[in-house]
C-alpha positions in Angstrom: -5.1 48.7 -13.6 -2.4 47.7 -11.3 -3.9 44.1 -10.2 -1.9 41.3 -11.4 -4.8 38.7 -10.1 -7.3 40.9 -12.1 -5.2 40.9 -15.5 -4.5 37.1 -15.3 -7.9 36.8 -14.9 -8.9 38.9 -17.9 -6.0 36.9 -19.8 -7.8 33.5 -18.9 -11.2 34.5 -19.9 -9.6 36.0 -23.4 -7.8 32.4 -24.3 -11.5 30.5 -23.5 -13.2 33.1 -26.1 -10.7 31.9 -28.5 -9.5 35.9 -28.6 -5.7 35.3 -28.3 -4.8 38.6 -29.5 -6.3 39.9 -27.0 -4.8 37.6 -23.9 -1.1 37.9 -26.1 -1.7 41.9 -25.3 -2.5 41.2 -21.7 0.1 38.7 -21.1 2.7 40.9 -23.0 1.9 44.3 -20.1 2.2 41.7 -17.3 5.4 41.1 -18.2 6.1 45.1 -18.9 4.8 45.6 -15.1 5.9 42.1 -13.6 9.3 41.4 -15.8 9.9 38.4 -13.2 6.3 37.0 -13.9 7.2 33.1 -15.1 3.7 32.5 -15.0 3.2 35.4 -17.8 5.6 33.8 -20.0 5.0 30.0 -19.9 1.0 31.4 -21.2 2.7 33.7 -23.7 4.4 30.7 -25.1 1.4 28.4 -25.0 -0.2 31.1 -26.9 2.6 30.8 -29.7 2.5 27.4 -29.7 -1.6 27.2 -30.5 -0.5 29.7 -33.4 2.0 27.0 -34.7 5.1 29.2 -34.0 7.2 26.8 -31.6 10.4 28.5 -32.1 8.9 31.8 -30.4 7.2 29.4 -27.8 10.2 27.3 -26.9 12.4 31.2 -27.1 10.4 32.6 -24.4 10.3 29.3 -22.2 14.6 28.9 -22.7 14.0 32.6 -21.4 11.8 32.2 -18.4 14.4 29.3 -17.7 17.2 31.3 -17.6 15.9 33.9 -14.9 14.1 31.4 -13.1 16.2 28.3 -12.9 14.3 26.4 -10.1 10.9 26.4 -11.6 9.8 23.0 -13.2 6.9 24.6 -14.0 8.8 26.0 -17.5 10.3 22.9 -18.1 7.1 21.0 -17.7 5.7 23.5 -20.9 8.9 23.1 -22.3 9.2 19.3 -22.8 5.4 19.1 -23.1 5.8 21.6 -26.2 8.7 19.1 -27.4 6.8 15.9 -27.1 3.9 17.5 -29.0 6.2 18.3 -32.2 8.1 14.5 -31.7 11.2 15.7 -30.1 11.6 12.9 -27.4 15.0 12.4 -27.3 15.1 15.6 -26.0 12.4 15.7 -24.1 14.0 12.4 -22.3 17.1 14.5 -21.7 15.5 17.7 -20.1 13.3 14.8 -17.7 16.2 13.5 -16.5 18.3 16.9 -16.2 15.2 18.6 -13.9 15.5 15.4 -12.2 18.9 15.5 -11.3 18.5 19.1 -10.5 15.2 18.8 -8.2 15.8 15.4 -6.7 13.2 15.8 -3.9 10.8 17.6 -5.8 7.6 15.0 -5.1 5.4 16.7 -7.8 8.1 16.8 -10.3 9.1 13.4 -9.5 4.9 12.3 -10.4 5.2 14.7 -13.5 8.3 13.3 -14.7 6.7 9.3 -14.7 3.9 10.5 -17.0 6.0 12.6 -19.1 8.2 9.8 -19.5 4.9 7.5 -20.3 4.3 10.0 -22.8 7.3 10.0 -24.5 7.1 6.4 -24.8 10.4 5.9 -22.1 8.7 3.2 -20.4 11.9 2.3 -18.8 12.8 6.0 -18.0 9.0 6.0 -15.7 9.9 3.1 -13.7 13.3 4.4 -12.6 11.8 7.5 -11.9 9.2 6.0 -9.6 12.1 3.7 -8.2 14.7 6.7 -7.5 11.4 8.3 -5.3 11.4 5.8 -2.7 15.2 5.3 -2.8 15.3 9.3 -1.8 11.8 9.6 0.2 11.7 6.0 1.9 9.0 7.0 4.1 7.0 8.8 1.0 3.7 7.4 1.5 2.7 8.9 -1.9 6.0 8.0 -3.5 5.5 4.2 -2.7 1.5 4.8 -4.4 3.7 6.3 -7.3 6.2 4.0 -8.0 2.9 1.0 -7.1 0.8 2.5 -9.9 3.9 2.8 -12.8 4.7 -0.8 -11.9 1.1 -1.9 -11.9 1.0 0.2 -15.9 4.1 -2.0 -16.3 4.0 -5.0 -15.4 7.0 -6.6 -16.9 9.2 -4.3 -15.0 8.0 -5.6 -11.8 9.0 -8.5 -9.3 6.3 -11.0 -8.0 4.3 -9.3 -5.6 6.0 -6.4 -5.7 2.4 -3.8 -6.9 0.6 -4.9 -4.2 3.9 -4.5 -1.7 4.4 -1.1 -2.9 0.0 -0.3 -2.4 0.3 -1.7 1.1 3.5 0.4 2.2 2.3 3.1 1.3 -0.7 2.0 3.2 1.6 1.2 6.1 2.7 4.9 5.9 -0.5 6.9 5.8 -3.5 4.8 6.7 -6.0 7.1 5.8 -4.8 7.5 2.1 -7.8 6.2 0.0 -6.1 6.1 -3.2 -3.7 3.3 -2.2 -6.3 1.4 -0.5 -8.4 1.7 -3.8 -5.8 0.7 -6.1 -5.0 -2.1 -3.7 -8.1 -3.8 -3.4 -8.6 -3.5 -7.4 -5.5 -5.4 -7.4 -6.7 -8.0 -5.1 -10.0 -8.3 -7.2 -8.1 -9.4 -10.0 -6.3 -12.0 -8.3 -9.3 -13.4 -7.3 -8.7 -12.3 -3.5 -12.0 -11.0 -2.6 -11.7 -11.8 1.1 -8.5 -9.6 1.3 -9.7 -6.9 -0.8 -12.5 -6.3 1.3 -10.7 -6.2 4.3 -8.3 -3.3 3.0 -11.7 -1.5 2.2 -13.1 -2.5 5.7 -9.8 -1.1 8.0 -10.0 2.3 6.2 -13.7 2.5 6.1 -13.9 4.2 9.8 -10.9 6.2 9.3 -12.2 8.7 7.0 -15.0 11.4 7.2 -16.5 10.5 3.9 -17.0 6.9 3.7 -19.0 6.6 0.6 -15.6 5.8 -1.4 -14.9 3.0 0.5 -18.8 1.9 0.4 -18.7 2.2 -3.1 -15.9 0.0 -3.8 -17.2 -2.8 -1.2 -19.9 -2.7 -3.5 -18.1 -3.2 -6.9 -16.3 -6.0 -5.0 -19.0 -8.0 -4.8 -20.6 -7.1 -7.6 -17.6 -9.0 -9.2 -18.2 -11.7 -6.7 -21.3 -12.1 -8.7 -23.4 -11.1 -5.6 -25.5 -8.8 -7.7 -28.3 -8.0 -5.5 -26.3 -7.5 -2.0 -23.8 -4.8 -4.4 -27.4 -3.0 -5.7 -28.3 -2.7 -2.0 -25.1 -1.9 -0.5 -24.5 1.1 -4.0 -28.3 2.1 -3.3 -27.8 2.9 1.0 -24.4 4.5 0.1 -26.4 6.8 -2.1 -29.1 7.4 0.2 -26.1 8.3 3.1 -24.3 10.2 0.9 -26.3 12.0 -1.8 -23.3 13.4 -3.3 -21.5 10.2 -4.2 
């Protein structure tokens, strides 16, 4: 009765039965036992808001934000909750505020450019993204960031400057796949097969799976129109990798 892991666990199963009662009750004695439990309350308000009462949902998160200031984790319920019912102009404000507040906070940083997406502040993504590298210069994952909300939105970016932001990031951690694979998509695009291939080619023996990469040299030339050597190149990275 005393397990907090066991009770969450219980709560979890209650909400995917559809028995909310139920999981509100369980939630509610966390909290009795574990009054400092933020977790506890940000599902306690979800819980409301399913049940349409948003006042009592956005109560209880204002209240888990007061005796837990530096968790983003309630205001990433919060402003979800707010976009939800239409509030953006609000939920624009409370982005930048936790911002401001948490200025090195990577995954806030990636949650705040979707949020912002989702609130239809185009504008407010991109500087997000921006102010990343600007505070973690050497942020392999911040330059992927800010590469991907630039590549969303094009019209906010200078010539040349997606693919320079892919092959920084790159430049900073060689190994990470998801640059490499948004880079050479990029290249495809632009008709640069040649190059896109390479990118695949120089991370290729770098990483302990390489059916990603395989996978992609694949695609490449399938756009290449090289049909048959992409069905034989797909099929052997299959037969390597059965779990691709």
């Amino acid at each position: 009765p005393y397990h907090l892991g066991l009770r969450f666990s219980l709560v979890r199963a209650c909400r995917k039965l559809g028995r909310l009662s139920e999981a509100e009750d369980g939630l509610r004695e966390i909290i009795r036992r574990h009054p400092d439990n933020s977790g506890a309350r940000i599902q306690l308000a979800w819980i409301h808001e399913l049940r349409g009462q948003q006042d009592e949902a956005r109560r209880l998160l204002e209240e888990a934000s007061t005796n837990d200031p530096q968790n983003t984790q309630i205001s990433d319920s919060l402003i979800q909750i707010l976009i939800r019912h239409n509030d953006f102009d609000r939920a624009r404000r409370m982005i930048r505020e936790v911002l401001e507040e948490a200025p090195r906070d990577v995954h806030w940083r990636d949650r705040a450019t979707r949020l912002s997406l989702d609130c239809g502040d185009e504008e407010g993504a991109v500087a997000a993204a921006r102010a990343g590298v600007t505070v973690y210069p050497r942020g392999a994952y911040l330059w992927f960031l800010l590469g991907n909300a630039l590549n969303k939105l094009r019209r906010f970016a200078q010539a040349g400057e997606v693919e320079s932001c892919f092959r920084q990031s790159l430049f900073l951690n060689a190994v990470f796949f998801d640059a490499a694979d948004q880079l050479s998509i990029l290249l495809v695009e632009q008709r640069r097969y040649e190059d896109a291939e390479q990118v695949m080619r120089n991370i290729l023996p770098r990483l302990g799976d390489a059916s990603p990469p395989l996978g992609r040299l694949a695609w490449i030339h399938r756009q290449q129109r090289k049909k048959r050597e992409a069905s034989d190149e797909i099929s052997s990275a299959v037969q390597a990798y059965p779990w691709y």
